[in-house]
C-alpha positions, 0 to 999 in steps of 0.5 A: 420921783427919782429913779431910786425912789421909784425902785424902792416904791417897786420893789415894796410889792414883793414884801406885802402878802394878798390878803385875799390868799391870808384867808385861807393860806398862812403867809408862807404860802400866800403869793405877793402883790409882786407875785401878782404883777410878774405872773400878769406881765408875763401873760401880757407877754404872750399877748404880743401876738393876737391882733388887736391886743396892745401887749405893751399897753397890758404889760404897762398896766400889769407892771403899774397897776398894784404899786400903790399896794406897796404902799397902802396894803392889799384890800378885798372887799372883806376888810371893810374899808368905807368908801370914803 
């Protein structure tokens, strides 16, 4: 995957709504994926300083970890998506 690819593939967080907040909230008010990522790298930030935490694994992690929700869609255990 290209760095433009890649970018794209990114930024697709910022459009998809978390479905757990679309049950109470309308979309207007509901944070996105990206939210999401932003407010959990930033904690990882603040973790720099606690020994034995390795920050730059966690904001690793934080910045990764939803990606493919850009792509597939945020599921909860609500939406009844089978194991398969």
């Amino acid at each position: 995957m290209n760095m433009n690819n890649f970018a794209a593939l990114a930024g697709l967080v910022t459009k998809v709504k978390r479905k757990g907040w679309l049950r109470y909230l309308p979309a207007s008010e509901c944070e996105s994926v990206g939210d999401h990522s932003a407010k959990i790298a930033f904690i990882s930030l603040a973790l720099r300083n606690i020994e034995g935490v390795d920050h730059l694994k966690c904001l690793q992690m934080a910045l990764i970890h939803d990606v493919a929700e850009g792509i597939v869609g945020d599921f909860t255990p609500y939406c009844g998506v089978s194991a398969e």
